[in-house]
C-alpha positions as CSV (number, residue, x, y, z in Angstrom):
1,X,69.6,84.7,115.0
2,X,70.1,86.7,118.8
3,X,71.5,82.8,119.5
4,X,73.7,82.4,116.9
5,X,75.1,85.6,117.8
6,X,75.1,85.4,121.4
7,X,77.2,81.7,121.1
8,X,79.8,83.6,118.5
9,X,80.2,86.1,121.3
10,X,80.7,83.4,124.0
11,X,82.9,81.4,122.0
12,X,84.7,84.3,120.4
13,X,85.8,85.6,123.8
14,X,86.8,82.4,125.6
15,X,88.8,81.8,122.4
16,X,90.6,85.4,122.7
17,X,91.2,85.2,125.9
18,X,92.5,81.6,125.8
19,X,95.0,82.9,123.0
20,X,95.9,85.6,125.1
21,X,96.9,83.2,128.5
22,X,98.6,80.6,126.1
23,X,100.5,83.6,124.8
24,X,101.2,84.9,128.2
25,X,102.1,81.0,128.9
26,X,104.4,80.5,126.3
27,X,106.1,83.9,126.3
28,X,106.5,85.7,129.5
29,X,105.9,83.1,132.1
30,X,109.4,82.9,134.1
31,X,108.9,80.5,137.1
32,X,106.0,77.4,136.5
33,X,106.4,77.5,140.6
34,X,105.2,81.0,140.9
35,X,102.4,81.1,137.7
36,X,101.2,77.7,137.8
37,X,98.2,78.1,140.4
38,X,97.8,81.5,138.6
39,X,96.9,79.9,135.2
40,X,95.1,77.2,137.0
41,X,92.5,79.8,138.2
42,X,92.7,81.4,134.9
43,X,91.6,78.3,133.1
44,X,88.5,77.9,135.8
45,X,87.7,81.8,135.0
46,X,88.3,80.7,131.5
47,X,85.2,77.9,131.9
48,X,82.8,80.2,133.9
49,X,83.4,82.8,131.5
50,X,82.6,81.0,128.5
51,X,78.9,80.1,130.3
52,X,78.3,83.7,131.4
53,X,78.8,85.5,128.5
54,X,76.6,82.5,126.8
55,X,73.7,83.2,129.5
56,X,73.8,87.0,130.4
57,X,74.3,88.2,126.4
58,X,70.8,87.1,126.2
59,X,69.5,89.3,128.4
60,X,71.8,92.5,127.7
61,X,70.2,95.1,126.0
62,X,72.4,94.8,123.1
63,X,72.9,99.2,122.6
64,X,73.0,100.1,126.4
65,X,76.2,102.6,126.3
66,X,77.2,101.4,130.4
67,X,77.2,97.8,129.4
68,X,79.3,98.3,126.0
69,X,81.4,100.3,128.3
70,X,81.9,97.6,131.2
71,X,82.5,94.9,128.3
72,X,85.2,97.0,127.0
73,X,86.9,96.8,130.3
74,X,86.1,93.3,131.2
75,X,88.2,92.8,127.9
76,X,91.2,94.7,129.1
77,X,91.5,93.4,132.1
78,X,90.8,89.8,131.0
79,X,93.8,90.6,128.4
80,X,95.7,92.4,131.5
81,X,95.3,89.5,134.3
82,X,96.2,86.6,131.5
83,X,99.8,88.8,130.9
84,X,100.2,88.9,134.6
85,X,100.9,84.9,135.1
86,X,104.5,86.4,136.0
87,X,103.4,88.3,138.9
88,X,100.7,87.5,141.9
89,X,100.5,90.1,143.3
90,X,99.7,92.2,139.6
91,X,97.7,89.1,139.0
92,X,95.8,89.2,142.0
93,X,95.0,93.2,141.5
94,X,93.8,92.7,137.9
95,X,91.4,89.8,138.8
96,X,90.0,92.0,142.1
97,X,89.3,94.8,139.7
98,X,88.2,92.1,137.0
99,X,85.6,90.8,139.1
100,X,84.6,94.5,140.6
101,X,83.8,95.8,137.3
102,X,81.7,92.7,136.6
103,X,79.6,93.0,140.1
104,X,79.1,96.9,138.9
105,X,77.9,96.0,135.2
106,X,75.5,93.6,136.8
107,X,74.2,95.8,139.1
108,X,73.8,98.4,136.3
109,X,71.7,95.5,134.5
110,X,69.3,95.1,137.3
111,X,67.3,98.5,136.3
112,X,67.6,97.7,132.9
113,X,67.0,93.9,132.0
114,X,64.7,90.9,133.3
115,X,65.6,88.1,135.4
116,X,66.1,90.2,139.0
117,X,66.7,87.1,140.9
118,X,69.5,85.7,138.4
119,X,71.5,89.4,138.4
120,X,71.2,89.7,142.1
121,X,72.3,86.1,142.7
122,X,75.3,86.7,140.4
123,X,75.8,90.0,141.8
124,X,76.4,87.8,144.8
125,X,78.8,85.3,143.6
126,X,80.6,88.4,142.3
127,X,80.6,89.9,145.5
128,X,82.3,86.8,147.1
129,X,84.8,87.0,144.0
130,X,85.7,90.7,145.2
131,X,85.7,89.4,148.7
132,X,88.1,86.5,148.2
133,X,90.2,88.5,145.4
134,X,90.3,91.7,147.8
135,X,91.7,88.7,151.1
136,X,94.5,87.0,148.5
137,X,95.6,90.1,147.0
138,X,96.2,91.3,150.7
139,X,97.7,88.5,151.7
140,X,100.2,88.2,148.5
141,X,101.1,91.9,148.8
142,X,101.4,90.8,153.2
143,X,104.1,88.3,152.1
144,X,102.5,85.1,151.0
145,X,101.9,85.2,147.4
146,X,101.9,81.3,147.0
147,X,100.0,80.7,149.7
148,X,97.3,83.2,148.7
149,X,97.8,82.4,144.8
150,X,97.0,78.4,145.8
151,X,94.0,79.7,148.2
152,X,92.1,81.4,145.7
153,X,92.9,78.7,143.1
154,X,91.4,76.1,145.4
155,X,88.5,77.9,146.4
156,X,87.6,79.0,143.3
157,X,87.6,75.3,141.8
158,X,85.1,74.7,144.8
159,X,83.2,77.7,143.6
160,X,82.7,76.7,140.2
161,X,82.0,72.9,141.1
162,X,79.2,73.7,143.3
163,X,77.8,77.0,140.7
164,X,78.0,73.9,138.4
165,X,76.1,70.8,139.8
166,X,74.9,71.6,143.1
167,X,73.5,75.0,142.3
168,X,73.8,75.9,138.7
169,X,73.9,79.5,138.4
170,X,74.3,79.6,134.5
171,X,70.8,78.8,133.7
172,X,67.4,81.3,132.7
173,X,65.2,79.0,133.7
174,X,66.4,78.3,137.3
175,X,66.3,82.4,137.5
């Protein structure tokens, strides 16, 4: 039953918030130049999102009032980067608090659920997130949105190849 519920969860939110950036795409993007290496990324985060929420819903406590919390704002700011393809630099700042509220709710999961070595290897993949948000958003807001918008596109498709087949993070058992 907890699987049935934790792949409606998983499916339910990659759906949402793929309705929400094909909305955003549809609606309010203005320049293809500008957004496309924005909803590139997005449709990567899209992918690895779908895969976390699938492995780590498992192991949530499924009442724990910081995690409910968290997921509440992972939502919004999964809803407020996907209706910021327009912008970079907005786009930029929404995924670099996106991915510091997700490094916090794991960390808050490490007193609270199994797996140590799985939460503090993601907490570390997070980490590089914030790190490599926290250098494009600088370097967008410095002048050079494109340049910083196609940087962290790129490296995040490394990323995600190599979390995917060299070193699959996504997995309980590796853990």
């Amino acid at each position: 039953m907890q699987d049935r519920i934790n792949t409606i969860r998983s499916v339910g939110g990659t759906l949402l918030f793929t309705g929400i950036g094909v909305f955003s795409c549809v609606y309010l993007v203005r320049d293809w130049q500008v957004s496309l290496p924005l909803v590139l990324y997005y449709a990567i985060l899209l992918w690895n999102t779908y895969f976390s929420i699938r492995l780590f819903s498992q192991i949530t406590p499924p009442r724990d009032v910081a995690q409910i919390v968290s997921d509440i704002l992972l939502l919004l700011l999964y809803m407020l980067t996907a209706v910021s393809f327009w912008s970079v630099s907005r786009f930029l700042f929404f995924s670099l608090l996106l991915f510091i509220v997700a490094t916090l709710k794991y960390v808050s999961l490490l007193s609270i659920a199994q797996h140590p070595k799985l939460l503090k290897r993601k907490i570390s993949v997070d980490l590089l997130g914030v790190l490599a948000h926290a250098l494009a958003f600088g370097g967008a807001v410095a002048g050079f949105p494109s340049l910083s918008a196609w940087s962290l596109t790129v490296v995040f498709l490394v990323v995600n190849a190599i979390l995917f087949s060299v070193y699959p993070l996504y997995q309980l058992d590796r853990a």
